[in-house]
ROTORMI-236685 format. One record per residue (C-alpha): x, y negated, z; residue number from 0. Coordinates in steps of 0.02 Angstrom, whole numbers, plus 50000, padded with zeros to 5 digits. Example, Ala and Ser with C-alpha at 12.3 -4.5 7.8 and 13.67 -1.06 7.14 Angstrom:
# ROTORMI-236685
       X       Y       Z   tido
   50615   50225   50390      0
   50684   50053   50357      1
***
This chain:
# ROTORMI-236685
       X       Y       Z   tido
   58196   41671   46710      0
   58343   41534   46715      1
   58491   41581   46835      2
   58554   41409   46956      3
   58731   41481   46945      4
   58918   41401   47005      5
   59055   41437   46875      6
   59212   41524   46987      7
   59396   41468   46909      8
   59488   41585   46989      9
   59379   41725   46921     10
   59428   41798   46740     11
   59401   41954   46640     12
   59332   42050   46815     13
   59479   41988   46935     14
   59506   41850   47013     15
   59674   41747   47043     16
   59817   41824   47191     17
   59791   41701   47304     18
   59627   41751   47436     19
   59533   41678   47563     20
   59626   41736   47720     21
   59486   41740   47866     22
   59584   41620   48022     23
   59442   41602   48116     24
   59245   41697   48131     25
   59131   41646   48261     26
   58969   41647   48316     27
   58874   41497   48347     28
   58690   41512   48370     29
   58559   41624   48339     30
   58362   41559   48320     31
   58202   41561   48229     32
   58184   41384   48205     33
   58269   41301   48052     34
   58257   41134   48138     35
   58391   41217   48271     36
   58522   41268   48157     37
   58696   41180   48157     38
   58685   41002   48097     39
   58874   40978   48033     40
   58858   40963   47826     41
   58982   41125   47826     42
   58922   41259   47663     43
   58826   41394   47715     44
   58818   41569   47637     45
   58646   41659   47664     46
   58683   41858   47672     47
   58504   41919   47676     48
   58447   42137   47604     49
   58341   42260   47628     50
   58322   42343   47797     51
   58485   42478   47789     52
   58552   42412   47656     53
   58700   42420   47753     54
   58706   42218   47809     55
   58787   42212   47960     56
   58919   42321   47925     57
   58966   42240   47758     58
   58969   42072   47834     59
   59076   42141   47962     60
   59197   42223   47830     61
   59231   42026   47760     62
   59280   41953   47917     63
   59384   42101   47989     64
   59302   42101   48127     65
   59231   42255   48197     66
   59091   42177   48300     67
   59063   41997   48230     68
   58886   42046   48173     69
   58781   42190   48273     70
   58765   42369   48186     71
   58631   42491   48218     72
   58552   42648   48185     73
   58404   42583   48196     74
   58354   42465   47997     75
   58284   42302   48033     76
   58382   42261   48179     77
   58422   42087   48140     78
   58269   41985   48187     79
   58321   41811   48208     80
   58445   41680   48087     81
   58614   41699   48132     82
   58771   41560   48098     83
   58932   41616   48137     84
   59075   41465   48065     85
   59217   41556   47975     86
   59396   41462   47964     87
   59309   41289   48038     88
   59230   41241   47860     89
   59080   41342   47828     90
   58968   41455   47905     91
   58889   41629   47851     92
   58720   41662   47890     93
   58664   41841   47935     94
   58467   41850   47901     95
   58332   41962   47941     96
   58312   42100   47827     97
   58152   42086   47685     98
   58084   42271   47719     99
   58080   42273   47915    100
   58033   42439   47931    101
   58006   42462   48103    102
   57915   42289   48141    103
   57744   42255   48167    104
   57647   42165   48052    105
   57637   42024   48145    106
   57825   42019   48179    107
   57843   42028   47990    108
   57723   41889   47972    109
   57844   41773   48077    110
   58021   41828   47989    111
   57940   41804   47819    112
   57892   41615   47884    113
   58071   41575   47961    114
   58169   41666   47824    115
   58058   41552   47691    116
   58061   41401   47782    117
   58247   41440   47795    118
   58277   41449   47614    119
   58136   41309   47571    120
   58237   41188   47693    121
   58398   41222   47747    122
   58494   41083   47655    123
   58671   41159   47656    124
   58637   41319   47595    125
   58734   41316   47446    126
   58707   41507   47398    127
   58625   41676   47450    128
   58710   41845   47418    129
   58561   41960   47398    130
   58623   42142   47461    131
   58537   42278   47361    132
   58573   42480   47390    133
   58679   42546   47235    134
   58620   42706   47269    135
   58449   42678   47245    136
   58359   42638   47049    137
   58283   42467   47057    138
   58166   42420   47177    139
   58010   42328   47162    140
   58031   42219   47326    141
   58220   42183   47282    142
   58159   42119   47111    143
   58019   42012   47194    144
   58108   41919   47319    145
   58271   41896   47171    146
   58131   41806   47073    147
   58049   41715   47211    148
   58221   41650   47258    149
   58245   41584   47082    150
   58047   41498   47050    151
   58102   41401   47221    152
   58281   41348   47127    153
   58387   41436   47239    154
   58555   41517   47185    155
   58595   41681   47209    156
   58706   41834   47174    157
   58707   42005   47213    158
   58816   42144   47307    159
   58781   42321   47269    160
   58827   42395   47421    161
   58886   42585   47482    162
   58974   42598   47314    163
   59098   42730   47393    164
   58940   42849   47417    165
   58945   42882   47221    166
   59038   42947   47086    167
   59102   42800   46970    168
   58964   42875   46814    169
   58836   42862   46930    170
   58879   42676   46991    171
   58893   42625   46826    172
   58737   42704   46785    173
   58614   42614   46923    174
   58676   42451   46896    175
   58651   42466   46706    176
   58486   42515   46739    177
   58492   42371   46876    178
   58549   42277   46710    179
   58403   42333   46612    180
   58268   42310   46756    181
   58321   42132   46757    182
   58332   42083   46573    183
   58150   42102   46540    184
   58103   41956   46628    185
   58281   41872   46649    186
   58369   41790   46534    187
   58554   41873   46590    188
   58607   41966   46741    189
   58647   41872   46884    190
   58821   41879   46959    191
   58861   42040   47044    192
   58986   42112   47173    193
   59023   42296   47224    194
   59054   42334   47396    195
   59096   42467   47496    196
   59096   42406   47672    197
   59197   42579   47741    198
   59336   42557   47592    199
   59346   42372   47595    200
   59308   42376   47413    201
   59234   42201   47339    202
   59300   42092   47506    203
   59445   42012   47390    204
   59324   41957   47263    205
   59199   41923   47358    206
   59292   41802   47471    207
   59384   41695   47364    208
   59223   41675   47261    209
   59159   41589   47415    210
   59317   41491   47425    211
   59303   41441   47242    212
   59100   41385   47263    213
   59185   41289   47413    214
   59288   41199   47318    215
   59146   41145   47181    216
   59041   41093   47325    217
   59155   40986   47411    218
   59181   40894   47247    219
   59014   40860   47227    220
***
């Protein structure tokens, strides 16, 4: 499979450049089902979309230093609608409903897997999804699905391995080689990748002015 990727000049050799993103500004603006209802302004949007407990919420909340921008819970699958919240005035970050609802009906699941495609079908200023996957976990089959139906429907994407501080650096290294692997057989490179830990802050710097970077590329489009 072909990658739709955005080059990143800041980024070299695994680091990118001193200067960062600083977050001014995170708000929330609206939360709905309905892709017609979503902001209108032609700001970039960033589409942060996981498995259920994949630790979402909290990572999301990590990058914006804000303790309670997006809700946490104890309880996966908590997010059930699209949410926009504008960061620094000049583009928004969308929190989505997790792919593995696990305590939804069926029908419920029936009605986020219509928004959340119609979402990603329509929305005309998405400019990129960061698909969160566990890096504790060895590949999984609905991870690799919905990474592959995001690409037949020519949307970009990268990935954040997420809960990185609940291994040993071997054993990080190890499931996202094997991530590596997984992906290879049917891809034609890895996508681009972040690791995150959402309790040690680790991946925000990178993660951030990668945004700011894709920012840039868009508005000179």
């Amino acid at each position: 499979m072909n990658l739709i990727k955005f080059s990143s000049p800041g980024y070299k050799n695994g680091n990118f450049n001193p200067k960062k993103m600083q977050i001014k500004s995170a708000e929330f603006v609206v939360s709905n089902t309905n892709v017609d209802k979503c902001p209108k302004d032609r700001l970039p949007e960033y589409a942060f979309i996981g498995r259920s407990n994949v630790g979402k919420s909290s990572l999301i909340n990590m990058l914006m230093q804000r303790k309670h921008l997006a809700k946490t819970s104890g309880r996966p699958g908590k997010t059930q609608l699209i949410n926009h919240f504008i960061i620094n005035k000049n583009w928004y970050l969308v929190d989505l409903p997790g792919y593995g609802y696990a305590r939804v009906s069926k029908s419920n699941k029936k009605v986020f897997q219509k928004f959340i495609t119609q979402y990603f079908k329509n929305r005309q200023q998405l400019v990129l999804a960061f698909v969160l996957i566990d890096s504790r976990l060895e590949p999984q089959k609905i991870d690799l699905e919905f990474m592959e139906w995001l690409s037949e429907n020519q949307i970009p994407f990268s990935i954040i391995f997420t809960k990185s501080d609940k291994l040993k650096p071997n054993a990080l290294k190890r499931n996202i080689d094997a991530y590596s692997i997984k992906m290879l057989e049917s891809w034609e490179e890895m996508p681009h990748y972040f690791v995150s830990s959402s309790s040690k802050g680790t991946g925000r710097d990178g993660l951030l002015n990668y945004i700011a970077d894709v920012n840039l590329q868009v508005n000179d489009l």
